[in-house]
DRENVOVO-825875 format. One record per atom (N, C-alpha, C): x, y, z; residue number from 1. Coordinates in nm, 2 decimals, always signed. Atoms other than C-alpha are relative to their C-alpha. Example, Ala and Ser with C-alpha at 12.3 -4.5 7.8 and 13.67 -1.06 7.14 Angstrom:
<torlos>
+--------+--------+--------+-----+
:     xx :     yy :     zz : num :
+--------+--------+--------+-----+
:  +0.09 :  -0.12 :  +0.00 :   1 :
:  +1.23 :  -0.45 :  +0.78 :   1 :
:  +0.09 :  +0.12 :  +0.00 :   1 :
:  -0.09 :  -0.11 :  +0.00 :   2 :
:  +1.37 :  -0.11 :  +0.71 :   2 :
:  -0.08 :  +0.11 :  +0.08 :   2 :
+--------+--------+--------+-----+
</torlos>
This chain:
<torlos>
+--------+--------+--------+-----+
:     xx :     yy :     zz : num :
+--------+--------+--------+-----+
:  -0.14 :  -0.01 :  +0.05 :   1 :
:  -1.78 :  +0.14 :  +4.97 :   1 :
:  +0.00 :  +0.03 :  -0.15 :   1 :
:  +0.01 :  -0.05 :  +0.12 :   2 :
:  -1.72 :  +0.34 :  +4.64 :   2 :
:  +0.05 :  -0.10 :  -0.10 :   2 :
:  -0.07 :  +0.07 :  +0.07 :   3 :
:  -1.61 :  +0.13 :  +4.36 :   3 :
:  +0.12 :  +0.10 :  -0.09 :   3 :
:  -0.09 :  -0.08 :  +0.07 :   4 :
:  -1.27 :  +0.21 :  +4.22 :   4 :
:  +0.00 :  +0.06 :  -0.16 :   4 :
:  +0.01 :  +0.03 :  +0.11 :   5 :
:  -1.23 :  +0.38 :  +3.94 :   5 :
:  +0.07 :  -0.02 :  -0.12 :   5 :
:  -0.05 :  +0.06 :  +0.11 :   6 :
:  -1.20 :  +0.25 :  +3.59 :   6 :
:  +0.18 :  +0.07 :  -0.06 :   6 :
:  -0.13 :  -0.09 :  +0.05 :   7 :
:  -0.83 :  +0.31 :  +3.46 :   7 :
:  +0.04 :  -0.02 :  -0.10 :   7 :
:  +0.01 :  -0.04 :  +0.10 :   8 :
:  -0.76 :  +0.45 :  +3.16 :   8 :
:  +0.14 :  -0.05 :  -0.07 :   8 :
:  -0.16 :  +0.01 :  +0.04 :   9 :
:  -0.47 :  +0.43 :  +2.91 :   9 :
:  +0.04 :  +0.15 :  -0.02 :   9 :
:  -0.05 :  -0.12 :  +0.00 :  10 :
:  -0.26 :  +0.71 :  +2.89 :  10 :
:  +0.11 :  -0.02 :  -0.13 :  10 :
:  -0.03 :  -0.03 :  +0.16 :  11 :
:  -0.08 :  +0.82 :  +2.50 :  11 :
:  +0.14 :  -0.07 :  +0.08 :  11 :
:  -0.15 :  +0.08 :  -0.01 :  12 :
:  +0.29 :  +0.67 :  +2.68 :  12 :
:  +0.02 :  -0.19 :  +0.02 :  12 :
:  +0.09 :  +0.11 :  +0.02 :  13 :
:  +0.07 :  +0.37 :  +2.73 :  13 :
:  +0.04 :  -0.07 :  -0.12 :  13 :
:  +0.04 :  +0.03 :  +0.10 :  14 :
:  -0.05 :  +0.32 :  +2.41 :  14 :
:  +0.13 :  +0.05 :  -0.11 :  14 :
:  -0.08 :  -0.01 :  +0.11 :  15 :
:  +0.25 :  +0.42 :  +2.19 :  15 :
:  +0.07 :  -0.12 :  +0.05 :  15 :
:  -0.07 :  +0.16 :  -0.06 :  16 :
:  +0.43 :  +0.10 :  +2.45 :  16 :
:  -0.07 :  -0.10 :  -0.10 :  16 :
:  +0.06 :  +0.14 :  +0.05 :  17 :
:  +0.19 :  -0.14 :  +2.32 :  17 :
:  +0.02 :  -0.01 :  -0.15 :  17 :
:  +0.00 :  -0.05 :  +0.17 :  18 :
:  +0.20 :  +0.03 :  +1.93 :  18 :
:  +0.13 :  -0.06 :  +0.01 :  18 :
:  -0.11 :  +0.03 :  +0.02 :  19 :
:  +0.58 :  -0.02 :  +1.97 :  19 :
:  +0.05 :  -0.17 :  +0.02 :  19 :
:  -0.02 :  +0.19 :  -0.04 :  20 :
:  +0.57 :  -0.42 :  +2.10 :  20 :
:  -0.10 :  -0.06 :  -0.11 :  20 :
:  +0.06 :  +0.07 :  +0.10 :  21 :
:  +0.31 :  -0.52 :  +1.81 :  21 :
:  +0.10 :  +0.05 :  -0.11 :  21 :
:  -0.08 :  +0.00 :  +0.10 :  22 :
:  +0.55 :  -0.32 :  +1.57 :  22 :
:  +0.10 :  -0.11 :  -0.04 :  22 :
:  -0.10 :  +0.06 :  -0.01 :  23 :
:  +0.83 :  -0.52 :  +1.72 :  23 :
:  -0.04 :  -0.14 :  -0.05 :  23 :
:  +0.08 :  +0.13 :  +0.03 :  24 :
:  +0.62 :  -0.85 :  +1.68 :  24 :
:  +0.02 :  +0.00 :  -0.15 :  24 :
:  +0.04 :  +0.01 :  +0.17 :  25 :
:  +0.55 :  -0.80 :  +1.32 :  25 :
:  +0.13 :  -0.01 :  -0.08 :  25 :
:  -0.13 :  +0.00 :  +0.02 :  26 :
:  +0.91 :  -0.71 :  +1.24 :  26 :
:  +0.11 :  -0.09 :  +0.06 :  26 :
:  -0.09 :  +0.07 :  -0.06 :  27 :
:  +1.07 :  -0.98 :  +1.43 :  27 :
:  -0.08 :  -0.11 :  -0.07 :  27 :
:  +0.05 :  +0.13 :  +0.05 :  28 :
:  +0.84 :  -1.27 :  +1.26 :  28 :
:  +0.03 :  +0.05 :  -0.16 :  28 :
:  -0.01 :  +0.04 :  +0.13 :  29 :
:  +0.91 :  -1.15 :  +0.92 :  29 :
:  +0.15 :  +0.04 :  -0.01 :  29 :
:  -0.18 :  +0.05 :  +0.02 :  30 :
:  +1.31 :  -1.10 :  +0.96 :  30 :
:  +0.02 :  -0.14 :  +0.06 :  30 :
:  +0.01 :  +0.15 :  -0.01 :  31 :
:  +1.28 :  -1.46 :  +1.10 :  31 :
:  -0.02 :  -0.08 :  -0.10 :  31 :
:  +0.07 :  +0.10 :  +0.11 :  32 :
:  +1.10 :  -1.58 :  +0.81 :  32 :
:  +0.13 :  +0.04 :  -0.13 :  32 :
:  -0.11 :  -0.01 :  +0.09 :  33 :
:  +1.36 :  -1.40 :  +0.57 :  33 :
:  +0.13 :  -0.06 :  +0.03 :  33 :
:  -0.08 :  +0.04 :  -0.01 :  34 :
:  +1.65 :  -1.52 :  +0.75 :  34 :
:  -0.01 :  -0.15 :  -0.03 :  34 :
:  +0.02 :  +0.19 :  +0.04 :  35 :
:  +1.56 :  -1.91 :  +0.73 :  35 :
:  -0.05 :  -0.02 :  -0.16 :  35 :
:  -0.04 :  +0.03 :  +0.19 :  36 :
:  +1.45 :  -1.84 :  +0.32 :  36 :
:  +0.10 :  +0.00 :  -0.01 :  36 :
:  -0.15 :  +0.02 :  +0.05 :  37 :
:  +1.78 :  -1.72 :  +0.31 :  37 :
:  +0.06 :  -0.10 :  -0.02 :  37 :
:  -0.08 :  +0.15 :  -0.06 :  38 :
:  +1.93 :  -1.99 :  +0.50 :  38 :
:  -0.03 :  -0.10 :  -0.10 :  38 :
:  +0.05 :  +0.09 :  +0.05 :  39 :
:  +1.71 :  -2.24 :  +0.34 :  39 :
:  +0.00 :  +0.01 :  -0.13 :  39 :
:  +0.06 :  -0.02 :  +0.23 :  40 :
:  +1.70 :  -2.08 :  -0.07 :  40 :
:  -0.11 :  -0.05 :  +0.01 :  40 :
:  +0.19 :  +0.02 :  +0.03 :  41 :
:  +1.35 :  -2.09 :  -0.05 :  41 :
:  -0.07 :  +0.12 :  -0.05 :  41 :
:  +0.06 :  -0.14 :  +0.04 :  42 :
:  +1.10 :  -1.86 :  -0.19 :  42 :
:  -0.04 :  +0.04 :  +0.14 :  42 :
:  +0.08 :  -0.08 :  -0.09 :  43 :
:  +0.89 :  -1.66 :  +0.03 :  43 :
:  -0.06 :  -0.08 :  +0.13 :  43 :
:  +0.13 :  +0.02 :  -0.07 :  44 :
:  +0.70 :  -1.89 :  +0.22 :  44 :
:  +0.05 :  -0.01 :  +0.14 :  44 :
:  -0.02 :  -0.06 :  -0.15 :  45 :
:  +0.91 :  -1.89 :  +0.53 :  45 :
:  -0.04 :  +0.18 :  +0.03 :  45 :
:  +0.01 :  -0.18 :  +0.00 :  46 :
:  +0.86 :  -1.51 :  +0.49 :  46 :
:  -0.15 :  +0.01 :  +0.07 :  46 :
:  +0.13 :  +0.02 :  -0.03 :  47 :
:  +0.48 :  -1.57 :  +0.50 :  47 :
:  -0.05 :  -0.10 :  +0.13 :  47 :
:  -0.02 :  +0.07 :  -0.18 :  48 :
:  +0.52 :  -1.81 :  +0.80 :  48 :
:  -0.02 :  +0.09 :  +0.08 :  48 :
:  -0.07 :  -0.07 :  -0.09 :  49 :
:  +0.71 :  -1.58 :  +0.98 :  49 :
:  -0.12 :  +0.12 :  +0.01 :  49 :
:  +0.07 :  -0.13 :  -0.02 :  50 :
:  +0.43 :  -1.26 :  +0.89 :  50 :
:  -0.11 :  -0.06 :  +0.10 :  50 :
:  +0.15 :  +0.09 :  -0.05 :  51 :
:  +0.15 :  -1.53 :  +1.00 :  51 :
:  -0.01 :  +0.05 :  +0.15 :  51 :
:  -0.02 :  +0.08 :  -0.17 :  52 :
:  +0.34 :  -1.60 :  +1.33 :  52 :
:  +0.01 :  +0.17 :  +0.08 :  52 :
:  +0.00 :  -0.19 :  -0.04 :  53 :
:  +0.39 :  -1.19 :  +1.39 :  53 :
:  -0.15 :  +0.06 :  +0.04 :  53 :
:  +0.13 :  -0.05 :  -0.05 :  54 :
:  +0.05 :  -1.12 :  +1.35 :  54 :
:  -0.09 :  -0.07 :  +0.10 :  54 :
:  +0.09 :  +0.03 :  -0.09 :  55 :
:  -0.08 :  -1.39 :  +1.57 :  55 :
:  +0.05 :  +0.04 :  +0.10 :  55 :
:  -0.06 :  +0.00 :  -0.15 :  56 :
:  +0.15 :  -1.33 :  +1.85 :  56 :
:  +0.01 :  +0.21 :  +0.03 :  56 :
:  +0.01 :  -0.12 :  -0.04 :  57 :
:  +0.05 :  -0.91 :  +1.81 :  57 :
:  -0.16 :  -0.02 :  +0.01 :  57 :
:  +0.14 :  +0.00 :  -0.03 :  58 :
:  -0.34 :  -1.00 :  +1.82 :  58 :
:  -0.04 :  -0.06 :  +0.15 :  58 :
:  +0.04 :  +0.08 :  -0.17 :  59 :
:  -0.29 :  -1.19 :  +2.17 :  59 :
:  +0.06 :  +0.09 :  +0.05 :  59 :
:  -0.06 :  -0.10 :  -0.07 :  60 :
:  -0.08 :  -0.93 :  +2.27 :  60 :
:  -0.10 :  +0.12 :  +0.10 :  60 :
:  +0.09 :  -0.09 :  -0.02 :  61 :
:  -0.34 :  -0.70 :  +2.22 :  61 :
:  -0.11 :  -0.03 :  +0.08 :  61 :
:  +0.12 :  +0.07 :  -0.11 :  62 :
:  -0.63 :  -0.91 :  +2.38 :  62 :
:  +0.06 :  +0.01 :  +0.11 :  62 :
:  -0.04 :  +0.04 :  -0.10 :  63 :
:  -0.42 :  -0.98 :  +2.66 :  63 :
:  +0.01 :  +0.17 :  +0.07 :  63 :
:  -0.02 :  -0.09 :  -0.04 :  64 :
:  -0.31 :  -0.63 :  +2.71 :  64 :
:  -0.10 :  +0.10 :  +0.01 :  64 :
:  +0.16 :  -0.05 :  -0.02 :  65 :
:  -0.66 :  -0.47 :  +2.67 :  65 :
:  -0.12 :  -0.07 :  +0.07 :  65 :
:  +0.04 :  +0.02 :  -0.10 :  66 :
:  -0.80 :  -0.68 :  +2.83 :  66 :
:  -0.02 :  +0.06 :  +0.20 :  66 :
:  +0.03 :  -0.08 :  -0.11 :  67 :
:  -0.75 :  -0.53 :  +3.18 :  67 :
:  -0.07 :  +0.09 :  +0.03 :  67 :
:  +0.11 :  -0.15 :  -0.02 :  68 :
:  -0.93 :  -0.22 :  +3.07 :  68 :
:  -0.13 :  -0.03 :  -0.07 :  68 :
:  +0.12 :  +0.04 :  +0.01 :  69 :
:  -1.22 :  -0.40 :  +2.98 :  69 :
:  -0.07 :  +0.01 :  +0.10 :  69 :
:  +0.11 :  +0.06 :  -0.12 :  70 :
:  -1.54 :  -0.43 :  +3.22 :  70 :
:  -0.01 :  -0.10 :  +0.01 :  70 :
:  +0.11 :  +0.13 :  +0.03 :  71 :
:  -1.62 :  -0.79 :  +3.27 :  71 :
:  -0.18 :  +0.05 :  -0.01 :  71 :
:  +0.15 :  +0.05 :  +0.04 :  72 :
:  -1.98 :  -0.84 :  +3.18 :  72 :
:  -0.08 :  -0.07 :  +0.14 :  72 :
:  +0.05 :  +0.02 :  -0.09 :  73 :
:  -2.05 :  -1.00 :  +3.49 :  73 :
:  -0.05 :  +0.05 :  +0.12 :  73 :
+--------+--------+--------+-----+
</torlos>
C-alpha cells in the first residue's frame, strides 16, 4: 500500500497563518494600550499585552506547522 503523500502548504495557506499571527500581535498590544489607558499607567500593560501576542503567535505557529511535519517515529 503506497504511503500518502506528504502535503504541502500552498502561498493562500501561508499568507492565512502570516495574517492570524499579525492579528495576534496586534490584538495583545491594543489590549495592553487600552487597559494603560484605562489604568494611567506607563507602558507596562503595553509590554504585557506584546508578551501575551507573541506567545499566543509562537503556539499558533507550532500547532499549525506542526501537521506538515514528519513525526520522527
Amino acid at each position: 500500500m503506497p504511503d500518502k503523500p506528504e502535503r504541502t502548504l500552498g502561498w493562500s495557506e501561508l499568507i492565512g497563518m502570516g495574517a492570524v499571527i499579525a492579528a495576534e500581535l496586534v490584538a495583545g498590544l491594543a489590549l495592553g494600550w487600552l487597559v494603560d489607558s484605562l489604568a494611567d499607567t506607563g507602558p507596562v500593560f503595553l509590554l504585557i499585552g506584546l508578551l501575551l501576542g507573541m506567545t499566543a503567535a509562537v503556539i499558533y505557529t507550532i500547532v499549525a506547522f506542526r501537521k506538515y511535519l514528519k513525526s520522527s517515529t
